[in-house]
N, C-alpha and C positions, 0 to 999 in steps of 0.2 A: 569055476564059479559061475553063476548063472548068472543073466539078465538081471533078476528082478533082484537078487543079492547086491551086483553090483550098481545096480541105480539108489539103492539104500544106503551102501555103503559112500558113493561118491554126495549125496544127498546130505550125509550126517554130516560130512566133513564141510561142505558148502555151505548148508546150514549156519553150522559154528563161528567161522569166521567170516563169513561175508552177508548172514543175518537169511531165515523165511523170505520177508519180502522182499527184499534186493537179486533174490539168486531165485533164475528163470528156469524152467525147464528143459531149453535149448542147453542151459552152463553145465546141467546135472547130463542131460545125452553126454554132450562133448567130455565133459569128465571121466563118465565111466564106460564108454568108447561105445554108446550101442544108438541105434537107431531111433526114429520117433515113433515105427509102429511098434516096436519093442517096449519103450516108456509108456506110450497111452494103453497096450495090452496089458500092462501090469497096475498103472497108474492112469486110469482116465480122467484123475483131474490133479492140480498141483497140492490140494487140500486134502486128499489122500494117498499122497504120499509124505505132505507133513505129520498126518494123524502118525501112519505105521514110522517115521522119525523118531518123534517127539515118545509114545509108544518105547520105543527102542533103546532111547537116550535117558527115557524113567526106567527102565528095568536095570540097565547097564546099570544107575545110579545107585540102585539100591543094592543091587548085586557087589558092588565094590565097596558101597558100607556097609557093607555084611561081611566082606571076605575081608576089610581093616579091621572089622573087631573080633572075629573067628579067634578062641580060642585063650581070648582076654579071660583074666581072673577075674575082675570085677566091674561093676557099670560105669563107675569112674573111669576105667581103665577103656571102655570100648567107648565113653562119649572123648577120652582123647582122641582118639584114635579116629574119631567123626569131628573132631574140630582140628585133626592133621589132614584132613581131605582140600582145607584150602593153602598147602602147602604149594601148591604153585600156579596161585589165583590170578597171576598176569596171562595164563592162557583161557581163561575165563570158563563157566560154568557149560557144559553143554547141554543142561536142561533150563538153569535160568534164564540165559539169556532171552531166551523164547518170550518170556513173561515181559520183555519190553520190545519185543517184536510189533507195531501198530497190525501188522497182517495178519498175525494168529489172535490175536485178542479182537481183531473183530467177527473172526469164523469159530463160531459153537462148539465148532466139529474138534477144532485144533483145543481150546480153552481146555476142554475134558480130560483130556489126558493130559496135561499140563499140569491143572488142576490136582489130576487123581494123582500123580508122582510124589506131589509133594506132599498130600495128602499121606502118603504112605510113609513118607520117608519119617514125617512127624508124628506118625504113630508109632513106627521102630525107635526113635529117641523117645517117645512117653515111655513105650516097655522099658526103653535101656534105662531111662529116672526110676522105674520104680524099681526094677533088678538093684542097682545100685541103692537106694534105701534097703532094701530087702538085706544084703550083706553085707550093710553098713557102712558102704564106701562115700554114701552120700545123703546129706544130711536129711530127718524126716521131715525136716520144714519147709524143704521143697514142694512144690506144687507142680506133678508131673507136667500135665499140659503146658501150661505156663513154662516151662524150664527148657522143655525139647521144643517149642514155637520159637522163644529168645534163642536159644542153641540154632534152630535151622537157620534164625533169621539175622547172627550174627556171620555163618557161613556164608550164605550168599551177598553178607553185605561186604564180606571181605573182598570178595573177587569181583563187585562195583570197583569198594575203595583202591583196590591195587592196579586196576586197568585204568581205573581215572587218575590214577596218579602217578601210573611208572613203576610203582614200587611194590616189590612184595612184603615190606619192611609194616605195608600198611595194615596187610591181610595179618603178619604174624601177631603184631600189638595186638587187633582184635581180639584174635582167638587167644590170645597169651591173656590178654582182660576178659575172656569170658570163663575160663578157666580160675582165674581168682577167687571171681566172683562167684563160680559154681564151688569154691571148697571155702564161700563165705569168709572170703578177704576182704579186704579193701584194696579199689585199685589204685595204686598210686607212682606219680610220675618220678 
């Protein structure tokens, strides 16, 4: 594997659990075992090598809710299968987190690609709402935008509520309550 591989890959994982601004560039060298002229040759500032991260950790996201709904019947069927993605929300999001990062939300550079992931990922659940009206799986009275924005933003709210709480019991209720409500239930205790 290369340098610039392994400063990314030790990068993502640093990243993730121990946050953008808390985790130096010296943690990322020592991590993935290379040098400093090695980092600054690939990476001449820490803000790009967050961009290519963050970058890396939007692709993966979307790649992986694509490849949960691969092959689903219906849009019902592939927005389960995106509100199964916070099936194990005590390890937390590795693009949301970003978004309460105080260091990336002050650098431009970092914001953009943060930004544009999510951006995507809620235009893949618009299509998956209107797929799903289109074969009937979900109802017309849906208001795509509206549907896949409350969908993303009940996912990412799960893997808050389950890190701040301990519990994955908290991310499942969510998504088990937005799934009610998506087949126009009522939720109830």
């Amino acid at each position: 594997m290369d340098n610039r591989r392994l400063i990314i890959d030790s990068a993502k994982e640093l990243f993730w659990h121990r946050g953008y601004s808390t985790t130096s560039p010296k943690q990322v060298m020592a991590d993935a075992g290379v040098g400093q002229g090695s980092f600054y040759h690939h990476f001449p500032t820490k803000p790009e090598l967050g961009q290519e991260v963050i970058r890396e950790n939007g692709r993966d996201l979307i790649a992986s809710v694509r490849a949960a709904m691969k092959g689903l019947a219906t849009g019902r069927d592939r927005l389960v299968a995106f509100l199964g993605s916070a099936g194990d929300a005590l390890s937390g999001c590795q693009i949301g987190g970003f978004a309460y990062d105080a260091g990336v939300l002050a650098e431009p550079a970092l914001k953009e690609p943060l930004g544009a992931a999510f951006i995507e990922l809620a235009d893949l659940l618009e299509s998956v709402v209107r797929e799903g009206q289109e074969d009937g799986s979900l109802s017309s009275k849906l208001d795509p935008a509206q549907t896949a924005a409350a969908l993303l933003a009940v996912v990412e709210g799960a893997f808050v509520i389950a890190r701040a709480t301990g519990r994955q019991s908290s991310a499942d209720a969510a998504t088990a309550g937005a799934l009610t409500l998506l087949d126009g239930n009522e939720v109830r205790s």
